[in-house]
PyMOL CGO cylinders between C-alpha atoms (Angstrom):
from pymol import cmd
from pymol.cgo import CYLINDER

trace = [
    CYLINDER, 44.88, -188.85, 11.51, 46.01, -187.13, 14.90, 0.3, 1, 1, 1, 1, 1, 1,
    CYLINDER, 46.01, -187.13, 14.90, 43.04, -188.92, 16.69, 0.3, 1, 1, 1, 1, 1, 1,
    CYLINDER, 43.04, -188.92, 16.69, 43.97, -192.53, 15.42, 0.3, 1, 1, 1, 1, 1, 1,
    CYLINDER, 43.97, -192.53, 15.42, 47.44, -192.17, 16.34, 0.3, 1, 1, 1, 1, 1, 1,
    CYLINDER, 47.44, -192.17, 16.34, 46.75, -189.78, 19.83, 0.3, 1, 1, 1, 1, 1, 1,
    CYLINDER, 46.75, -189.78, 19.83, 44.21, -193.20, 20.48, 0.3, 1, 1, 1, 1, 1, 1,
    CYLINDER, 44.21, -193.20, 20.48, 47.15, -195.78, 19.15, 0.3, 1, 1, 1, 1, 1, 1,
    CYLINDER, 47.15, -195.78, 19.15, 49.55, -194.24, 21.33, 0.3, 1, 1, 1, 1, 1, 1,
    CYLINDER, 49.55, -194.24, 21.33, 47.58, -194.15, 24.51, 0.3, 1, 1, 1, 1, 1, 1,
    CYLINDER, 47.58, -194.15, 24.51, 45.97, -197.94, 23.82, 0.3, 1, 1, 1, 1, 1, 1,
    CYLINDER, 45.97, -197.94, 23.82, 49.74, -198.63, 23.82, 0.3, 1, 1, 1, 1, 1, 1,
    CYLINDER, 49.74, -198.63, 23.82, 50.67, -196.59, 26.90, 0.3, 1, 1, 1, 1, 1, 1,
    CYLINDER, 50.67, -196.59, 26.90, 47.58, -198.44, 28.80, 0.3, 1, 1, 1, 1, 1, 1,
    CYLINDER, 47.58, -198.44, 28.80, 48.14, -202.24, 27.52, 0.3, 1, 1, 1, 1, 1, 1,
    CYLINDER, 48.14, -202.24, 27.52, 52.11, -201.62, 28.56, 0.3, 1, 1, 1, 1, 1, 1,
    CYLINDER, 52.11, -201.62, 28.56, 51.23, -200.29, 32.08, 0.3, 1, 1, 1, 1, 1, 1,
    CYLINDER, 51.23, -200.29, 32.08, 48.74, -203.01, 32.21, 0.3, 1, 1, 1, 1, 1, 1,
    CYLINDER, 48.74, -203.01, 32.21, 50.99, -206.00, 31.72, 0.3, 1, 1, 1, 1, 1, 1,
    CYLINDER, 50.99, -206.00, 31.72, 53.92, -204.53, 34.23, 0.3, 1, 1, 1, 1, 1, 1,
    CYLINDER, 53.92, -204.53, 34.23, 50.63, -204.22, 36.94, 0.3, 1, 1, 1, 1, 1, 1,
    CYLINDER, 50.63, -204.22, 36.94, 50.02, -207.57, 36.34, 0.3, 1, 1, 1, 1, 1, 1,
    CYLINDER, 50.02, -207.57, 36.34, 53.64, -208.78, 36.51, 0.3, 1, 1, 1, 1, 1, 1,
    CYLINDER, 53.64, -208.78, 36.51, 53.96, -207.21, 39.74, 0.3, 1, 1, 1, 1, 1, 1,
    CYLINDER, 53.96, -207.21, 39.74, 50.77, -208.60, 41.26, 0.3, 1, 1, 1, 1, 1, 1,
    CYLINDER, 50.77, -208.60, 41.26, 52.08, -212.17, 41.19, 0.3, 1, 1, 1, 1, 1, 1,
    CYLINDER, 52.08, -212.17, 41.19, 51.66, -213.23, 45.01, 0.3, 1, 1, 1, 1, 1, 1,
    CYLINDER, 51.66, -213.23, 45.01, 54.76, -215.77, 44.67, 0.3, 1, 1, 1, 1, 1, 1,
    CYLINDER, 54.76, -215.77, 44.67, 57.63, -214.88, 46.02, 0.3, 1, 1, 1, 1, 1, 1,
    CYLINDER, 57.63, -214.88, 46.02, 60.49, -216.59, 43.76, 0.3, 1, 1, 1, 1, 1, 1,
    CYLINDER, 60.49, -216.59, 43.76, 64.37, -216.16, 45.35, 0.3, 1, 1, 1, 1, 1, 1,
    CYLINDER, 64.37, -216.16, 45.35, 66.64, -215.57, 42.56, 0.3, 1, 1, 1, 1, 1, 1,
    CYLINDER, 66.64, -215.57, 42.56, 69.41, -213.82, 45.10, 0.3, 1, 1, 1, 1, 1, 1,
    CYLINDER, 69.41, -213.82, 45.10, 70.68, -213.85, 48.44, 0.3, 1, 1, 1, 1, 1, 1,
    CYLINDER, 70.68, -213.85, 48.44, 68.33, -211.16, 49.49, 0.3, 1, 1, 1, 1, 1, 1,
    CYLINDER, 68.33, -211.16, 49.49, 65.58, -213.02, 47.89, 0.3, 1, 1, 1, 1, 1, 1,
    CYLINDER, 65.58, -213.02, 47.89, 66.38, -215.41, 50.00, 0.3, 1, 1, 1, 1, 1, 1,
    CYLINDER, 66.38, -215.41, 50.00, 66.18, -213.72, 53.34, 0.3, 1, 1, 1, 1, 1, 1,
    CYLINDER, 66.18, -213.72, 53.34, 62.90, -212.33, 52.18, 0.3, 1, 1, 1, 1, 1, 1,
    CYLINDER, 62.90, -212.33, 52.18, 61.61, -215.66, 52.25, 0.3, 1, 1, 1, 1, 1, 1,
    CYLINDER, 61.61, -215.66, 52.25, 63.06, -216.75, 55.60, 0.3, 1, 1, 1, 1, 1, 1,
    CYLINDER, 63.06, -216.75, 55.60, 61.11, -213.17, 56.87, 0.3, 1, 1, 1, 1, 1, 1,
    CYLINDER, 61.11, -213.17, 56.87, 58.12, -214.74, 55.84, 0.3, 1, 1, 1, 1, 1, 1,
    CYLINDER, 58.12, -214.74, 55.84, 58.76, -218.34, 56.57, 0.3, 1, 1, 1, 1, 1, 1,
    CYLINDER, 58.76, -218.34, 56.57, 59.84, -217.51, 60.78, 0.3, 1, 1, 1, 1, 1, 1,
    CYLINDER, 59.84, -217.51, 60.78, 56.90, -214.68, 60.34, 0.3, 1, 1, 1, 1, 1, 1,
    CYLINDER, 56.90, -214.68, 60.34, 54.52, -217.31, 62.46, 0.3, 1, 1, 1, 1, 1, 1,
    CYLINDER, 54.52, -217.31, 62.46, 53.13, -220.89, 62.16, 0.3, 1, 1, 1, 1, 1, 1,
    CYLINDER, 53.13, -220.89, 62.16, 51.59, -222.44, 59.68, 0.3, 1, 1, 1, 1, 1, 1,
    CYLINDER, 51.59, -222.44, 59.68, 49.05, -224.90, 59.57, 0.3, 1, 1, 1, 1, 1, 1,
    CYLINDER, 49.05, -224.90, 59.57, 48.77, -228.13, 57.91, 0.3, 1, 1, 1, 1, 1, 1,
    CYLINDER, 48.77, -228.13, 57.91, 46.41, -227.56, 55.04, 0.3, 1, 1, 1, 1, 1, 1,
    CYLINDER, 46.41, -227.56, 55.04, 47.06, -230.85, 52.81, 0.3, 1, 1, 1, 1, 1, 1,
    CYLINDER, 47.06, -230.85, 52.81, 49.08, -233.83, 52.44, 0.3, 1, 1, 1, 1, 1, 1,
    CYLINDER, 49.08, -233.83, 52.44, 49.73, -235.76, 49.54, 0.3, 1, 1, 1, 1, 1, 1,
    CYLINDER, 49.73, -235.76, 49.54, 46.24, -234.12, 47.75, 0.3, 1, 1, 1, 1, 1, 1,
    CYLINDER, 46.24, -234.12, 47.75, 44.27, -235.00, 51.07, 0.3, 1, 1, 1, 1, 1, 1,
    CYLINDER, 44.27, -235.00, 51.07, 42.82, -232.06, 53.80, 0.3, 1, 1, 1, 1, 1, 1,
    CYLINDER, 42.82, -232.06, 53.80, 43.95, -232.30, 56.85, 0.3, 1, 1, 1, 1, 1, 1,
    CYLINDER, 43.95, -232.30, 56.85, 41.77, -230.13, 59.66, 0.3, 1, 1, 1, 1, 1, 1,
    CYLINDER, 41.77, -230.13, 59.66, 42.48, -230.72, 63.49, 0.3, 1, 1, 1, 1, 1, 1,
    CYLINDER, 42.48, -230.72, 63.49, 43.78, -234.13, 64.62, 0.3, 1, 1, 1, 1, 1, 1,
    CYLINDER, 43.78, -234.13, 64.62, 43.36, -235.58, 67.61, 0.3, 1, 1, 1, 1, 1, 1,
    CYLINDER, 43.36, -235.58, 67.61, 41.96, -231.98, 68.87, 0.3, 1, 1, 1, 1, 1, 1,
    CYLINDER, 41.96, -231.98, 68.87, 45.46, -230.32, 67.85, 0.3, 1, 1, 1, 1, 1, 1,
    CYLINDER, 45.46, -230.32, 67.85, 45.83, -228.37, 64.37, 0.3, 1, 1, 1, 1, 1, 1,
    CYLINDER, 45.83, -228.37, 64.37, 49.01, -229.30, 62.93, 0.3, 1, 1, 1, 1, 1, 1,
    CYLINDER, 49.01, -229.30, 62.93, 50.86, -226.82, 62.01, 0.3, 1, 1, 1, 1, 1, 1,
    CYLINDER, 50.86, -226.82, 62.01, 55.11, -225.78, 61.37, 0.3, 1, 1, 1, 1, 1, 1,
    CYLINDER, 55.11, -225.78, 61.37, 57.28, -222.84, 62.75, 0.3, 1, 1, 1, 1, 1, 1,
    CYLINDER, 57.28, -222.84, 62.75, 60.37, -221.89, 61.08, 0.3, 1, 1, 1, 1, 1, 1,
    CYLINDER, 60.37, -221.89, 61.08, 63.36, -219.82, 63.16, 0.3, 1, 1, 1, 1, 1, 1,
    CYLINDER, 63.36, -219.82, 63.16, 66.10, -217.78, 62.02, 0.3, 1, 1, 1, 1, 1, 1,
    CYLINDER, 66.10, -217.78, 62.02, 68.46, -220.11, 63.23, 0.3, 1, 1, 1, 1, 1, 1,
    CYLINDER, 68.46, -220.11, 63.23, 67.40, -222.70, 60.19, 0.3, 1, 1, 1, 1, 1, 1,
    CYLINDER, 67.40, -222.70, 60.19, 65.01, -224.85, 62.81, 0.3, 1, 1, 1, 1, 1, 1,
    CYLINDER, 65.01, -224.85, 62.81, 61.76, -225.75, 62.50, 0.3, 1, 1, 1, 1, 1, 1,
    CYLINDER, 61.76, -225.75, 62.50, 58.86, -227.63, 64.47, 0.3, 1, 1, 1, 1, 1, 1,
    CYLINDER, 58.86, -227.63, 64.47, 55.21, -228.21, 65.40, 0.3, 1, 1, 1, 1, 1, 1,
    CYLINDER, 55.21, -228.21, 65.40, 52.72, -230.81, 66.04, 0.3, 1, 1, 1, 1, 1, 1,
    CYLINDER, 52.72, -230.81, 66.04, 51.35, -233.36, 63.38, 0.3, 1, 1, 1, 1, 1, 1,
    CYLINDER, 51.35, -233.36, 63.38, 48.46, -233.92, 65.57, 0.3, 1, 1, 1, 1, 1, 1,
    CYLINDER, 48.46, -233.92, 65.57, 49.99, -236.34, 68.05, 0.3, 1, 1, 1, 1, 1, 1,
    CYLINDER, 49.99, -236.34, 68.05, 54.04, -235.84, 68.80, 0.3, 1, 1, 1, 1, 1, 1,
    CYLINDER, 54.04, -235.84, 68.80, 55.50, -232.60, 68.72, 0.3, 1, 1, 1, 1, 1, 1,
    CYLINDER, 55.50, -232.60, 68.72, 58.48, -232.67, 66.09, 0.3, 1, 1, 1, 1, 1, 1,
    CYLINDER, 58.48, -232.67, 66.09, 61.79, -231.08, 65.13, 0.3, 1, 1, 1, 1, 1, 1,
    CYLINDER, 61.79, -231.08, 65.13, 64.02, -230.77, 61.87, 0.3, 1, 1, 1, 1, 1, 1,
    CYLINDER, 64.02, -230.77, 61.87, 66.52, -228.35, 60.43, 0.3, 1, 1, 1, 1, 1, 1,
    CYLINDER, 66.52, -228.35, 60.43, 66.11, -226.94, 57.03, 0.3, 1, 1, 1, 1, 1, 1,
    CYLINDER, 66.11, -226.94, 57.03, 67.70, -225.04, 54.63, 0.3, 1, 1, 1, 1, 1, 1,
    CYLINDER, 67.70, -225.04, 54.63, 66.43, -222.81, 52.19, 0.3, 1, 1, 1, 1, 1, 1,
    CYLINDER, 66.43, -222.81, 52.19, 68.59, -221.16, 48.72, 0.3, 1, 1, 1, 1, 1, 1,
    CYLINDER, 68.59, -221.16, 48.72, 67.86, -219.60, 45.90, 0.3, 1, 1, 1, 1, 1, 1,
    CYLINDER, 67.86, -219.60, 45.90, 65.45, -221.12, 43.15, 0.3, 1, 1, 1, 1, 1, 1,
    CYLINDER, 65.45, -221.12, 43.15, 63.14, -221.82, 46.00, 0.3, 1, 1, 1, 1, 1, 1,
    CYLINDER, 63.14, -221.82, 46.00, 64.95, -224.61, 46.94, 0.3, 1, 1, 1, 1, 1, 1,
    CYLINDER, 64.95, -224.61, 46.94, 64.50, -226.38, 50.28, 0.3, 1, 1, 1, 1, 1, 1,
    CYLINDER, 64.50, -226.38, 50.28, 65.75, -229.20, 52.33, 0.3, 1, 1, 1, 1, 1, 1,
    CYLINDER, 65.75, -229.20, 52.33, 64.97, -230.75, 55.50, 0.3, 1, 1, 1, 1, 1, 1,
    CYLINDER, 64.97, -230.75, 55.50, 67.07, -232.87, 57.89, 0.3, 1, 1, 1, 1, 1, 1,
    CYLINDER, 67.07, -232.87, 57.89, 65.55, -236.26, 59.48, 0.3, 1, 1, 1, 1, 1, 1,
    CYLINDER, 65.55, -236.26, 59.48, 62.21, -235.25, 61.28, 0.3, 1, 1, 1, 1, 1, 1,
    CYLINDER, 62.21, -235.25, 61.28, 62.75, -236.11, 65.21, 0.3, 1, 1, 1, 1, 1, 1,
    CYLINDER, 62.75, -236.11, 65.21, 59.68, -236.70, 66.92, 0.3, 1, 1, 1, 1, 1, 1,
    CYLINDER, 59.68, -236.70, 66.92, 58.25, -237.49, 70.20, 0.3, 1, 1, 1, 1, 1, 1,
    CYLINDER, 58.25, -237.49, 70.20, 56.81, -241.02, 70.41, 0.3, 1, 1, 1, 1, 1, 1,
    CYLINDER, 56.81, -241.02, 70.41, 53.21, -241.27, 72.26, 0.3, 1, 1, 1, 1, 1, 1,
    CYLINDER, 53.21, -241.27, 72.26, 50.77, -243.06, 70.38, 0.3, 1, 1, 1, 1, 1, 1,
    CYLINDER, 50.77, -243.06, 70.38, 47.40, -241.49, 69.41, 0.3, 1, 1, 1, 1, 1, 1,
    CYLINDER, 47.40, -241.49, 69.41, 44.02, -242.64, 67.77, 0.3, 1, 1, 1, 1, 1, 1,
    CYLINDER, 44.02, -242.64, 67.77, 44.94, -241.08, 64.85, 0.3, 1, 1, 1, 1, 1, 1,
    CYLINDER, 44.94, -241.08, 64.85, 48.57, -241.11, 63.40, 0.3, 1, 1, 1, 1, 1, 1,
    CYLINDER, 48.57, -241.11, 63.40, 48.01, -240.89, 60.05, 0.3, 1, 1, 1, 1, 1, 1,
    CYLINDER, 48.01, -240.89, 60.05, 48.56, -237.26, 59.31, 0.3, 1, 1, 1, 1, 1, 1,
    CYLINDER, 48.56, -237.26, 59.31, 52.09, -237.72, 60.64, 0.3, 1, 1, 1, 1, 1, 1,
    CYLINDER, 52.09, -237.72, 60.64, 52.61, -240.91, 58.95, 0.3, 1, 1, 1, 1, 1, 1,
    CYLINDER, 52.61, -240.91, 58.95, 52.51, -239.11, 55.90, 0.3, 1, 1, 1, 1, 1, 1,
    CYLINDER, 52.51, -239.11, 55.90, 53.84, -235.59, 56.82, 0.3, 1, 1, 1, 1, 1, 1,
    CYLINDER, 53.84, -235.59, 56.82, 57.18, -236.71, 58.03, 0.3, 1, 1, 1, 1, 1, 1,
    CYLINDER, 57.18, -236.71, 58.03, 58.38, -238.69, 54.74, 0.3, 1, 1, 1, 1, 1, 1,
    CYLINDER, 58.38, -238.69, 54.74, 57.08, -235.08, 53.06, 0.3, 1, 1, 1, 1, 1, 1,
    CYLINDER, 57.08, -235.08, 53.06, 59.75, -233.17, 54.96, 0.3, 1, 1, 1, 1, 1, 1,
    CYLINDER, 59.75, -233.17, 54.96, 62.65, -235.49, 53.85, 0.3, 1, 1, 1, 1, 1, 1,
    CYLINDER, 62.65, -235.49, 53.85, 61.10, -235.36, 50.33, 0.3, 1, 1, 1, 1, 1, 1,
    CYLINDER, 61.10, -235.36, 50.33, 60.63, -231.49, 49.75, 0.3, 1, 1, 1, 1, 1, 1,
    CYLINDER, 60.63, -231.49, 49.75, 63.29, -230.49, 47.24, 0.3, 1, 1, 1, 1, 1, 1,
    CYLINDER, 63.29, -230.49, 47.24, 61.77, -227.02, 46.62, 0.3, 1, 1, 1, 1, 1, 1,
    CYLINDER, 61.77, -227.02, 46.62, 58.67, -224.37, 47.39, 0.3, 1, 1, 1, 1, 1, 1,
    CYLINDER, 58.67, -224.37, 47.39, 56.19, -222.46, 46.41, 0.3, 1, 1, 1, 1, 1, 1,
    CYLINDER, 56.19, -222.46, 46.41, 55.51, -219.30, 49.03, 0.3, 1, 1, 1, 1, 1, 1,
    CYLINDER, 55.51, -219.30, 49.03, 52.89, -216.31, 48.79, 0.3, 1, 1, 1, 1, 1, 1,
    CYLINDER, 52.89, -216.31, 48.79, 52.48, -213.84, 52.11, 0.3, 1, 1, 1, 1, 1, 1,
    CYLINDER, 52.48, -213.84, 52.11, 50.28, -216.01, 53.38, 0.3, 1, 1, 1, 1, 1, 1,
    CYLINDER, 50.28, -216.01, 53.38, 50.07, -219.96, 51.82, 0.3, 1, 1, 1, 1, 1, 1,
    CYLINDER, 50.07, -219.96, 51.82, 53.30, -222.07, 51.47, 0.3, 1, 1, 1, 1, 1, 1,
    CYLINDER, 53.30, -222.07, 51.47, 53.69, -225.26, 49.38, 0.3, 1, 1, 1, 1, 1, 1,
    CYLINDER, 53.69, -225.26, 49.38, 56.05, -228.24, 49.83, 0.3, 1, 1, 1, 1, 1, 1,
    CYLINDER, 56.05, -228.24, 49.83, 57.19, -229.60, 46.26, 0.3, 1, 1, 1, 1, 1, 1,
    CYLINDER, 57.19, -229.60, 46.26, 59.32, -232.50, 44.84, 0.3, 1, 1, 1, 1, 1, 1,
    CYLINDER, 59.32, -232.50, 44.84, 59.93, -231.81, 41.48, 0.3, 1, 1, 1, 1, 1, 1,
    CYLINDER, 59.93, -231.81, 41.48, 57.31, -230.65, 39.30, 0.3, 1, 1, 1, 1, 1, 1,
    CYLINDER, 57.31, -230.65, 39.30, 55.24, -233.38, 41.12, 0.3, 1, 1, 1, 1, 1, 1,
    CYLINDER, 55.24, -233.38, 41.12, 51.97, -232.05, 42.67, 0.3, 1, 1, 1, 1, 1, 1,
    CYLINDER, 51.97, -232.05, 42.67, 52.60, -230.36, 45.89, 0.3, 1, 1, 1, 1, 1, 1,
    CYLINDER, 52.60, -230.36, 45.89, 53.35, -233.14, 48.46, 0.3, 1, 1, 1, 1, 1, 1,
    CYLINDER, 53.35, -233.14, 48.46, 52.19, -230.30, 51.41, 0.3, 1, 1, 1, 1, 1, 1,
    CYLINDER, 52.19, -230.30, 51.41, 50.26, -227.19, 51.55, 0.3, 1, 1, 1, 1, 1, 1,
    CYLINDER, 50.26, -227.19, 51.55, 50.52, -225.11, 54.84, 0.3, 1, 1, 1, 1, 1, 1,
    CYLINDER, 50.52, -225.11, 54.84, 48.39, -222.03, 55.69, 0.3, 1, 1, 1, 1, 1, 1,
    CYLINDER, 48.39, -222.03, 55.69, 49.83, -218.81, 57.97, 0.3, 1, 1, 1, 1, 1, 1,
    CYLINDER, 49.83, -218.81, 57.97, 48.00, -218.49, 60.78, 0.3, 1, 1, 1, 1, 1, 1,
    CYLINDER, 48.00, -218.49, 60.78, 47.09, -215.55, 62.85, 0.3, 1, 1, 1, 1, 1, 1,
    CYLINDER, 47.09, -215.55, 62.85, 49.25, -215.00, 65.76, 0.3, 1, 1, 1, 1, 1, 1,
]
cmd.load_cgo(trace, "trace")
């Protein structure tokens, strides 16, 4: 009788500290506070991050550039879409909410504009995010993501 319950006690003890490991090891970062929230900025201005998908489609280099987004303190952000060199502000708040302002761009024309033809209407779109260390998404909704960026090394 003391072995079954010595064995239902510690079967117990493991399956609880089992399910709080697993809690913990969730790799996205969700802002339910203020200081959530400047955890998230931390990571966001922590370098750029590379153009992964749009709208379900891969995106690699364009036009020889990788396009790619940088985030600053200061609630800025910019890159390349391949072509022109852009700028926005954005806001982030708690619920992993995020908005952008209207993209501004540069205007040269390039053999292929078609990455930024879709990435800029994304950044107006984006009503929230998904963010890990190292992998952000760019939601509306519960749609599918609508972009998927990638940290890159510094």
């Amino acid at each position: 009788m003391k072995a079954i319950l010595s064995l239902l006690i510690c079967s117990t003890l493991f399956a609880c500290s089992n399910s709080k490991k697993a809690i913990s090891d969730n790799p996205y970062l969700f802002s339910n506070s203020a200081e959530d929230v400047a955890k998230h900025l931390s990571v966001l201005k922590s370098g750029k991050w590379k153009l992964i998908e749009v709208n379900g489609q891969p995106v690699d280099s364009v036009n020889g550039q990788i396009p790619y987004i940088k985030f600053d303190e200061s609630g800025k952000a910019g890159g390349t879409a391949g072509c022109n060199t852009f700028s926005t502000n954005f806001k982030i708040d708690k619920g992993n909410k995020i908005s952008f302002s209207p993209v501004i761009s540069t205007r040269m024309a390039c053999a292929d504009m078609s990455v930024e033809d879709r990435l800029f209407p994304v950044l107006t779109e984006a009503d929230n995010y998904t963010l890990t260390e190292y992998e952000l998404t760019l939601n509306k909704a519960k749609m599918s993501p609508l972009a998927k960026f990638a940290r890159m090394r510094n």
